[in-house]
VEXDREN-2710 file (C-alpha; in Angstrom, 1 decimal):
% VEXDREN-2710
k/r/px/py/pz
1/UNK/0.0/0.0/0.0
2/UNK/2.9/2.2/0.9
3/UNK/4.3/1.6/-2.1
4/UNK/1.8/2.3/-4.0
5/UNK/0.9/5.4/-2.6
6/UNK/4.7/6.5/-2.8
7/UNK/3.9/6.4/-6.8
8/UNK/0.5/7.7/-6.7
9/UNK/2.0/11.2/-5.2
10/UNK/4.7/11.0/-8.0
11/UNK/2.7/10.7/-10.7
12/UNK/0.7/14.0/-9.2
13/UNK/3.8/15.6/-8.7
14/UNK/4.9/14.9/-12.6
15/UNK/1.6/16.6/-13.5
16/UNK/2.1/19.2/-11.5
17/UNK/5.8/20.0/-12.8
18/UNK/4.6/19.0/-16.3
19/UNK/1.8/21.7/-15.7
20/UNK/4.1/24.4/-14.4
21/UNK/6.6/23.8/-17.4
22/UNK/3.8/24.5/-20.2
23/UNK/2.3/28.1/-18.2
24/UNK/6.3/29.1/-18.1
25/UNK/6.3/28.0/-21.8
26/UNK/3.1/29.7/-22.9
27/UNK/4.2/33.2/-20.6
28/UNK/7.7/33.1/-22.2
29/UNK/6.3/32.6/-25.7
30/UNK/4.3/35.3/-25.3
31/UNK/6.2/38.5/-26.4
32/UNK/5.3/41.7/-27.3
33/UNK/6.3/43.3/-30.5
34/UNK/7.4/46.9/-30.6
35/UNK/5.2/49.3/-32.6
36/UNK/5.5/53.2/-32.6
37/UNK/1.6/55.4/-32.0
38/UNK/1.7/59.2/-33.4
39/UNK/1.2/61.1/-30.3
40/UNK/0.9/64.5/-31.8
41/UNK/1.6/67.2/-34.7
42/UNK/2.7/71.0/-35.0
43/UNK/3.3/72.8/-37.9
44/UNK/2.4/74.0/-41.2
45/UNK/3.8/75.7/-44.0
46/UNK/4.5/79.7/-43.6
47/UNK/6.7/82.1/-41.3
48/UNK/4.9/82.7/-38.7
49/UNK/5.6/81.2/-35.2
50/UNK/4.9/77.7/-35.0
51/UNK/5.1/77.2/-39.2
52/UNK/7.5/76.1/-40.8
53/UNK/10.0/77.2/-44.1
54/UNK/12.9/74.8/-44.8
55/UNK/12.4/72.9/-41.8
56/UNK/15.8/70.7/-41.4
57/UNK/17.1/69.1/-37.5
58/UNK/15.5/68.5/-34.6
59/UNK/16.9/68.0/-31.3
60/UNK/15.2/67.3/-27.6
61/UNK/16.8/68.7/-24.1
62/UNK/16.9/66.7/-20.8
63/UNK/14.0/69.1/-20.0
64/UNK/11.6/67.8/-22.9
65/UNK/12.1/70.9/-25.1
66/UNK/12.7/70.9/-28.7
67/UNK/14.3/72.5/-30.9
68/UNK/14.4/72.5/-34.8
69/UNK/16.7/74.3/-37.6
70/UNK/14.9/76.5/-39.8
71/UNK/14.7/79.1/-42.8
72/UNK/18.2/80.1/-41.1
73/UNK/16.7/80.6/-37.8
74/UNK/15.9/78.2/-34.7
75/UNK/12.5/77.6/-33.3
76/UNK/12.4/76.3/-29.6
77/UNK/8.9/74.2/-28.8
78/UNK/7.6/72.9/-25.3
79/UNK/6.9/68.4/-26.1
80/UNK/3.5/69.3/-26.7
81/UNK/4.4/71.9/-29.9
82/UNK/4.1/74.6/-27.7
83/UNK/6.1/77.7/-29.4
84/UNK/8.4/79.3/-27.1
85/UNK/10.9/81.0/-29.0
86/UNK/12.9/82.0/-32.0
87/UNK/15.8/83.0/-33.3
88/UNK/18.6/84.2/-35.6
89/UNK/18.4/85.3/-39.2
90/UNK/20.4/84.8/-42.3
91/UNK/23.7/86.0/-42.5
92/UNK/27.3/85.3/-40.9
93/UNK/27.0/87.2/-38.3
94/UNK/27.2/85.6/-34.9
95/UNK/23.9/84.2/-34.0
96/UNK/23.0/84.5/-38.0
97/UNK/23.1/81.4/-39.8
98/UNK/23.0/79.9/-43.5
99/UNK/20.7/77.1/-44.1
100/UNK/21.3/75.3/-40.7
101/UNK/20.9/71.9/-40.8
102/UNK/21.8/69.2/-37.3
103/UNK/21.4/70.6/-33.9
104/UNK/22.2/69.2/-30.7
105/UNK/22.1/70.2/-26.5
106/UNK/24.2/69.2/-24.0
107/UNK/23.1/68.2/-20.5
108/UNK/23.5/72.0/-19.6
109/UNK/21.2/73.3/-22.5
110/UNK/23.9/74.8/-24.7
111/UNK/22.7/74.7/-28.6
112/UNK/25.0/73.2/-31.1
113/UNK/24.0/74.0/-34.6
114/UNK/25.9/72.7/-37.8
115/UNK/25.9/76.1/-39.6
116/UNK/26.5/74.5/-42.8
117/UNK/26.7/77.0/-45.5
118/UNK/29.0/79.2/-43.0
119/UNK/31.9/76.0/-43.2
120/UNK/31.1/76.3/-38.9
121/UNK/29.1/75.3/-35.8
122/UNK/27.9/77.9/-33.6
123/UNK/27.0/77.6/-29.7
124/UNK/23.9/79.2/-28.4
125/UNK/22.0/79.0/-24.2
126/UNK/19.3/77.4/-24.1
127/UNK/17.4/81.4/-24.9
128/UNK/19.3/81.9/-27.7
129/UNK/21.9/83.8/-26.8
130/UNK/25.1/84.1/-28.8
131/UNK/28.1/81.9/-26.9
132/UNK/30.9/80.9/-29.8
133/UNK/31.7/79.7/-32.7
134/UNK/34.4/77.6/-34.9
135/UNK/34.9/76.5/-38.4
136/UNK/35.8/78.0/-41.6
137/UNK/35.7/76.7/-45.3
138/UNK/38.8/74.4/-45.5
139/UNK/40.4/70.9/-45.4
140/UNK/42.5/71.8/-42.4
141/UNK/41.9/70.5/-38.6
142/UNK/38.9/72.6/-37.6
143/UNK/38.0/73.3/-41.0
144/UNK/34.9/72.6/-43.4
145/UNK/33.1/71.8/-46.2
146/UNK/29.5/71.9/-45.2
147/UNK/28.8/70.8/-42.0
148/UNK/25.7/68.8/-41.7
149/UNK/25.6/66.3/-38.6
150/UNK/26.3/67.6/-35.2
151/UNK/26.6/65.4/-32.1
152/UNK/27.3/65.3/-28.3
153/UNK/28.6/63.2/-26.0
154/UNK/28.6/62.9/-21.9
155/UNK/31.8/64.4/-21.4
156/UNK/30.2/67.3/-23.9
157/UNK/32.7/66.5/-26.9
158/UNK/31.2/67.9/-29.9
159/UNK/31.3/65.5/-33.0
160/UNK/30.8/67.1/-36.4
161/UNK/30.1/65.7/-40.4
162/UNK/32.1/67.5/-42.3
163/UNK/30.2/66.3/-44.9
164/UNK/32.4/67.6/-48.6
165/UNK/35.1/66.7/-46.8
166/UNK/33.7/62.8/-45.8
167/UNK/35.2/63.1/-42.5
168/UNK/34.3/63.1/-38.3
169/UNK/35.9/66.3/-36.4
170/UNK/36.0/66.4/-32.4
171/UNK/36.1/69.2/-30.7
172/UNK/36.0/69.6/-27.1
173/UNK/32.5/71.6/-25.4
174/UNK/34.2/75.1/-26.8
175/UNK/35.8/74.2/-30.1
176/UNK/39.0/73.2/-29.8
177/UNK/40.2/70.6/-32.2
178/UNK/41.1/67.1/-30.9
179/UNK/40.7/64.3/-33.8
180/UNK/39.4/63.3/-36.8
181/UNK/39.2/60.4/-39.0
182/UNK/37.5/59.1/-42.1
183/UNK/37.9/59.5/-46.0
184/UNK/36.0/59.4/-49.3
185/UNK/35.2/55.6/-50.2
186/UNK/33.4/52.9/-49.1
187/UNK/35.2/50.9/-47.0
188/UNK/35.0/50.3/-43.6
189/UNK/35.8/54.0/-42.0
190/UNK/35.3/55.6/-45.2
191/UNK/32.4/57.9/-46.0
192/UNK/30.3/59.4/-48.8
193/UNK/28.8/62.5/-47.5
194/UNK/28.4/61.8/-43.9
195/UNK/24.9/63.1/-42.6
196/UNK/23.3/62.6/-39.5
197/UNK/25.0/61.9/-36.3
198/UNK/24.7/60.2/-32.8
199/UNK/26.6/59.4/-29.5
200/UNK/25.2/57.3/-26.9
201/UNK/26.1/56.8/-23.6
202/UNK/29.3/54.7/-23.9
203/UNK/30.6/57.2/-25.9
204/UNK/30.2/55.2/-29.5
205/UNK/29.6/57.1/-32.0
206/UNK/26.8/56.8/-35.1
207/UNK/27.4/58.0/-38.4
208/UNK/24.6/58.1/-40.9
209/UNK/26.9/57.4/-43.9
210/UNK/24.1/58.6/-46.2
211/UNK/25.7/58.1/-50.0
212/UNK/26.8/55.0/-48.7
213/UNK/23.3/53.6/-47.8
214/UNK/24.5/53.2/-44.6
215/UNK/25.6/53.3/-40.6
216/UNK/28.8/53.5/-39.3
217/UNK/29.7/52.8/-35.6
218/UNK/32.9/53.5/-33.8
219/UNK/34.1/54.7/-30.5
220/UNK/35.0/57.9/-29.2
221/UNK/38.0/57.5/-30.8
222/UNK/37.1/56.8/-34.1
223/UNK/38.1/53.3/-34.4
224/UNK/35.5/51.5/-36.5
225/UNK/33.3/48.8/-34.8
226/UNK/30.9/47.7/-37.3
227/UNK/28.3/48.9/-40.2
228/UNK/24.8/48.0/-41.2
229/UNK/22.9/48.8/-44.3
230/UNK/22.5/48.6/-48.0
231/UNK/20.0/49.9/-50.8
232/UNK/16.9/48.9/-51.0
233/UNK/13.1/48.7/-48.9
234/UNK/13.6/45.9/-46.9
235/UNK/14.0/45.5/-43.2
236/UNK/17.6/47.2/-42.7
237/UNK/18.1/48.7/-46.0
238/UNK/18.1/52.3/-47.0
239/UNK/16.8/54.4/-49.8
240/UNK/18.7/58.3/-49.0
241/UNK/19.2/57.9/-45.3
242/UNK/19.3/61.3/-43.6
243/UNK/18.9/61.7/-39.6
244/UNK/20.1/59.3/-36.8
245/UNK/19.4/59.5/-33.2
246/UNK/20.0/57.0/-29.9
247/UNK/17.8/56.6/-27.1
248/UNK/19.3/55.9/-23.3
249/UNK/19.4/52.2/-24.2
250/UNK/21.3/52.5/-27.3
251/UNK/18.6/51.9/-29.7
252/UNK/19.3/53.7/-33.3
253/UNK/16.5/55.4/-34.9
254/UNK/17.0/56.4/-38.5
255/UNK/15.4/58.1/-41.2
256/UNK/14.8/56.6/-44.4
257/UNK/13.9/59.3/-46.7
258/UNK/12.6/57.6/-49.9
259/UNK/11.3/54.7/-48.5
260/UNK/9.1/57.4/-45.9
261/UNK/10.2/55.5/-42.7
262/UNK/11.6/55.6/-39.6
263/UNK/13.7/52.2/-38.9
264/UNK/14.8/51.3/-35.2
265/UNK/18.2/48.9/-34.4
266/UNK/19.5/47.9/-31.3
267/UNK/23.1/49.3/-30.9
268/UNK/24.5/46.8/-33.1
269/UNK/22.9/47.2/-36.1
270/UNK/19.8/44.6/-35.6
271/UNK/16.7/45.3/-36.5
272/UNK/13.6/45.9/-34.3
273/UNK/11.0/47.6/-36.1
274/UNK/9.8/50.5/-38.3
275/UNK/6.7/53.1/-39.0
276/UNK/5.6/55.5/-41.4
277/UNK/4.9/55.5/-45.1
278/UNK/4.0/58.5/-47.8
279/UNK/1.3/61.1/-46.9
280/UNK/-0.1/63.1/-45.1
281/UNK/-1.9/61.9/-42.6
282/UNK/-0.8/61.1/-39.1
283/UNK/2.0/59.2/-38.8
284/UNK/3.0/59.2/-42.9
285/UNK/5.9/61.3/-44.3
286/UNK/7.0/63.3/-47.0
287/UNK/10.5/64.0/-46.7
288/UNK/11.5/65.6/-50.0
289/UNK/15.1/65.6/-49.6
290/UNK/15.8/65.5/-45.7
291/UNK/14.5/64.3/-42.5
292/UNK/15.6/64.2/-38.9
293/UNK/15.0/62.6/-35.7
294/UNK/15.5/62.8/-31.8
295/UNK/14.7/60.9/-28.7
296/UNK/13.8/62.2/-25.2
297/UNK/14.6/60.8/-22.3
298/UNK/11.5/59.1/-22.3
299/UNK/11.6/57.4/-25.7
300/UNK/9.5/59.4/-27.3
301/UNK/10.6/60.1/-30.9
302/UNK/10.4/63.6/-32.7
303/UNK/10.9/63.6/-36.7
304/UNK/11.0/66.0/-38.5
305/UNK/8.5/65.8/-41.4
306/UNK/10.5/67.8/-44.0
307/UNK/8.2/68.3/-47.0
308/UNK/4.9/68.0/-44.8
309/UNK/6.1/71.5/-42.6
310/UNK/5.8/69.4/-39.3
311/UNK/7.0/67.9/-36.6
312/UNK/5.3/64.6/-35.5
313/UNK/5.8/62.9/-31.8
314/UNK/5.8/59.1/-31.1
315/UNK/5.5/56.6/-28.7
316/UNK/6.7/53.3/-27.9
317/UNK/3.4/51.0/-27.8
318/UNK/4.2/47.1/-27.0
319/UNK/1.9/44.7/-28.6
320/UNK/1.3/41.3/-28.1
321/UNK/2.8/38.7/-30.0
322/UNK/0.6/35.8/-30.9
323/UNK/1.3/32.8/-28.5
324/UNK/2.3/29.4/-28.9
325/UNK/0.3/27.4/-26.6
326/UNK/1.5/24.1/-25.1
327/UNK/-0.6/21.2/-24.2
328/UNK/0.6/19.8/-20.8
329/UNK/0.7/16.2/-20.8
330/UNK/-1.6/14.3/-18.4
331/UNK/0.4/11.2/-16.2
332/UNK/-3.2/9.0/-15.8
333/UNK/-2.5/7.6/-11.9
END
């Protein structure tokens, strides 16, 4: 009887386990897929506040503010589109700009704009106010032809694509020259117009190598660490890739200008997802020639909707995956 009994319990107990396995199965199986929701919209075409000429980058400050290039001025928004401010005119004065195009903030709120018509970069507070400037039209260290991307790191390095001259500059938080690397080509390190640009917290460094169909990652250093992308519509390929942004976990965001996207990678080039297509309704683009992106803190994603004269706001919305449901097996006593 004792016996017996002894291999009653164990068959219950094999249920049981069996049981627990399958739930732990079925709860493990059942993912969630990451999809971005449109949040909101600001903007329209005209010059007014809150409109929008050659709208170009976009950048978000640890407060939630953003801030976009435009018609050679900057526009500073609230993260509802909110108009707070404006600034600059065209010219090469300081504080006057020629078709601006990336902008970036540092953890203190100083404005970095790639001034790009002006060969320079210019720093601006968070109000607008004039702070310095470096660049002139060159090949030299510290030099430019057409600076496009403009990026900054923890330590507040600035990191600059001279885009003519398909190279990286660093400069320390006030301009002074520290490194470059990079060349025309296509090889590994090598660049064809270098665009958009992105640090992360590690310090590696994101290079939208646009004419190359492209991304580029290195260290702080400029020593290459790997790539990702090629032309076409698929999952991970490019059709004119323009802006690139991280978030705090070192996912990439990327704009995909003819394909009318936005794709997300983890940090080493794998895909994750994407959104968007051509229009104009909520959530579709029309870039034209150029689009930007930016991340808060957050992880809510600004872009900036070039040929539509807007700025639209995402959020991260996890879905369910569907499950795979396991059948436990039942031990008959």
């Amino acid at each position: 009887m004792k016996h017996k009994k002894a291999k009653s319990q164990e068959k219950i107990f094999c249920q049981v386990l069996l049981v627990l396995l399958c739930l732990t199965c079925f709860l493990v199986s059942n993912g969630q897929a990451e999809t971005y929701q449109f949040v909101l919209k600001w903007g329209s075409q005209g010059s007014g506040n809150g409109q929008f000429g050659i709208l170009r980058g976009v950048a978000v400050d640890t407060s939630g503010n953003v801030y976009a290039t435009n018609s050679n001025q900057i526009k500073k928004f609230d993260s509802q589109g909110t108009f707070i401010s404006k600034w600059g005119s065209a010219g090469i004065g300081n504080g006057q700009f020629s078709y601006p195009m990336g902008i970036a903030v540092n953890t203190s709120g100083n404005i970095y704009v790639a001034d790009s018509q002006n060969h320079r970069v210019q720093k601006l507070d968070s109000s607008g106010n004039y702070i310095t400037q470096w660049g002139s039209l060159g090949t030299g260290n510290g030099q430019f032809n057409r600076t496009y991307g403009v990026a900054i790191d923890t330590s507040g390095n600035v990191y600059v694509a001279d885009s003519n001259n398909h190279r990286i500059q660093k400069f320390d938080s006030d301009g002074n020259y520290i490194t470059q690397w990079g060349s025309s080509g296509s090889g590994n390190g090598q660049f064809f117009q270098p665009w958009g640009m992105a640090v992360d917290t590690s310090g590696n460094v994101y290079v939208n190598d646009s004419g190359n169909l492209r991304i580029q990652k290195f260290d702080s250093n400029g020593n290459y660490i790997t790539k990702w992308g090629s032309y076409g519509s698929g999952n991970g390929q490019f059709n004119l890739s323009r802006g690139v942004a991280v978030d705090i976990s070192g996912n990439v965001y990327v704009v995909d200008i003819d394909n009318y996207r936005v794709q997300k990678f983890d940090s080493n080039g794998n895909y994750i997802t994407q959104w968007g297509s051509i229009g104009t309704d909520d959530g579709e683009f029309y870039f034209q020639t150029d689009g930007w992106v930016a991340v808060d803190t957050s992880g809510n994603v600004y872009v900036s909707d070039v040929g539509n004269y807007r700025i639209q706001k995402f959020a991260l919305a996890l879905t369910p995956t569907t499950p795979r449901i396991f059948l436990p097996l039942i031990l008959k006593p």
